[in-house]
C-alpha positions in Angstrom: -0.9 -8.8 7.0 1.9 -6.5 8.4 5.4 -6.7 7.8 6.2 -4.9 10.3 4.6 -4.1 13.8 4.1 -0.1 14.3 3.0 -0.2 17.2 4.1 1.8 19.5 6.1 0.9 22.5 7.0 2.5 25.5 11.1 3.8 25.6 13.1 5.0 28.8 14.7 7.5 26.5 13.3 10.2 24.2 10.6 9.4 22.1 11.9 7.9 18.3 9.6 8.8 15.9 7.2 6.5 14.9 8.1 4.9 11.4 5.5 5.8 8.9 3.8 3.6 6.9 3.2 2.9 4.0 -0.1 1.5 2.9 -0.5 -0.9 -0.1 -3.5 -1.5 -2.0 -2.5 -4.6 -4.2 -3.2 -8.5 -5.2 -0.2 -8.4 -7.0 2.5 -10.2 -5.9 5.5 -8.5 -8.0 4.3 -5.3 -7.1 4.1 -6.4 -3.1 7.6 -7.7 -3.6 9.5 -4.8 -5.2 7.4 -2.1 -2.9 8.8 -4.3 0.4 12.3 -5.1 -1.0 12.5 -1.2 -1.5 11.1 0.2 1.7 13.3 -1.7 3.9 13.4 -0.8 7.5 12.8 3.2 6.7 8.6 2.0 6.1 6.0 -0.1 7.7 4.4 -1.8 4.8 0.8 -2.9 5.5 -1.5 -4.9 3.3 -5.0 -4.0 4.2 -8.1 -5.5 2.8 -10.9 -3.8 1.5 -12.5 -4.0 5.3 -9.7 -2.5 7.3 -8.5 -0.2 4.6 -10.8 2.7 5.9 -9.5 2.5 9.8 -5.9 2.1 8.9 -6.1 5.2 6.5 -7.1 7.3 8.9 -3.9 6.5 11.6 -1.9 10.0 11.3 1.2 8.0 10.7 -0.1 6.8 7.0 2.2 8.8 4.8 2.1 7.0 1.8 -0.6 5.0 -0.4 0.3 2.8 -3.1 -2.9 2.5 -5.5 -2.6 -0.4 -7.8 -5.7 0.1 -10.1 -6.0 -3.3 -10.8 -8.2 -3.9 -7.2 -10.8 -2.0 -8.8 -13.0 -2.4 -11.8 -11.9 0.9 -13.7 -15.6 2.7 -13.5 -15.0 2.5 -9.3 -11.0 4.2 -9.8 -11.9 7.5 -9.5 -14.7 7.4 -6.4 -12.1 4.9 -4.6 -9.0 8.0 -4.9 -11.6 10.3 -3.8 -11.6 8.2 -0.6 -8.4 7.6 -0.2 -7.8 11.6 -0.4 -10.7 12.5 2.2 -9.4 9.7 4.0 -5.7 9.7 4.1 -5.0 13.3 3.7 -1.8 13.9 4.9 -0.8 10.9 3.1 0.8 10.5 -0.5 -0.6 8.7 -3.1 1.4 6.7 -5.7 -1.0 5.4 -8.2 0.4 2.0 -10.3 -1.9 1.3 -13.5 -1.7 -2.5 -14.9 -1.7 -0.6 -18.2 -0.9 2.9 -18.9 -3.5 4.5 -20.9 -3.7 8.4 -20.8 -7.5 8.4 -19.5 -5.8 6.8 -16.3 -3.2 8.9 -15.9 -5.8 12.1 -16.1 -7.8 10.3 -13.7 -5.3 9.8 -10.9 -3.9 13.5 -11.4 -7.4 14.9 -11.2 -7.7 12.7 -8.4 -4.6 13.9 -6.5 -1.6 12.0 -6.7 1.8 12.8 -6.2 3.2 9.8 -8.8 2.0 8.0 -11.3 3.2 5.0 -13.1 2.7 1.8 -14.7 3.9 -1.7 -14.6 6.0 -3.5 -14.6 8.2 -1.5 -12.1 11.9 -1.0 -11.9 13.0 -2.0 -8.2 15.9 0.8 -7.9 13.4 3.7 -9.3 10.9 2.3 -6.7 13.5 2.1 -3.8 14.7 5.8 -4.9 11.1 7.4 -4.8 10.5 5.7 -1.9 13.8 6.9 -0.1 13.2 10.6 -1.4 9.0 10.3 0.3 10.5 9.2 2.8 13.0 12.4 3.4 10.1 15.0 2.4 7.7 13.5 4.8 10.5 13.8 7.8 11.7 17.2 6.0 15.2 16.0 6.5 16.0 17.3 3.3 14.9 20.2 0.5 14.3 18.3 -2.4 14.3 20.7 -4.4 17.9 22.2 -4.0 19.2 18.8 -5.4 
């Protein structure tokens, strides 16, 4: 289910931080592929189910969550980000709709995501979003300035 371990193990030298992780919420196997190919060694990628979703969102080292609306049926979208928020909430939330439709889009802004966006998804954008989480969550760099 991991592709990485993120465990923590003990060190005889300073502490490295932990590498966050990245939660994704998909069946899709394109999407796994492009989201794994482009977090590299910089994320832990886990693939929860439905039954351990709830514990692993709630590990402080969850910075991001990729929603790919297509696990739920469209009336449960909304409820299920609310959860994820409450949840997750130091966490970003990238949410990937199967089809873009503007109803969806409201829906995951009113529901508090950071990025939305709809398949099929271009690897390098993905790897660049990624990347640029990645330096915000560590605050290695002010985005903003670029």
């Amino acid at each position: 289910m991991n592709s990485r371990n993120h465990a923590s193990q003990p060190t005889s030298g300073p502490a490295e931080p932990a590498v966050p992780i990245l939660a994704l919420l998909s069946n899709d196997g394109q999407l796994t592929e492009t989201v794994q190919g482009a977090a590299g060694s910089e994320w832990s990628v886990v693939k929860p189910g439905i039954a351990q979703l709830i514990g692993l969102i709630h590990e402080p080292n969850v910075k991001l969550v990729i929603f790919d609306d297509q696990l739920v049926v469209a009336a449960e979208r909304g409820r299920a980000l609310t959860e994820i928020r409450r949840c997750a909430s130091n966490a970003s939330i990238i949410y990937v709709a199967g089809q873009h439709d503007q109803e969806n889009e409201k829906q995951a802004r009113t529901g508090g995501v950071l990025f939305y966006t709809a398949k099929p998804l271009i690897p390098s954008d993905v790897n660049l979003l990624l990347h640029r989480l990645l330096q915000m969550q560590d605050g290695r760099r002010d985005l903003a300035n670029r």
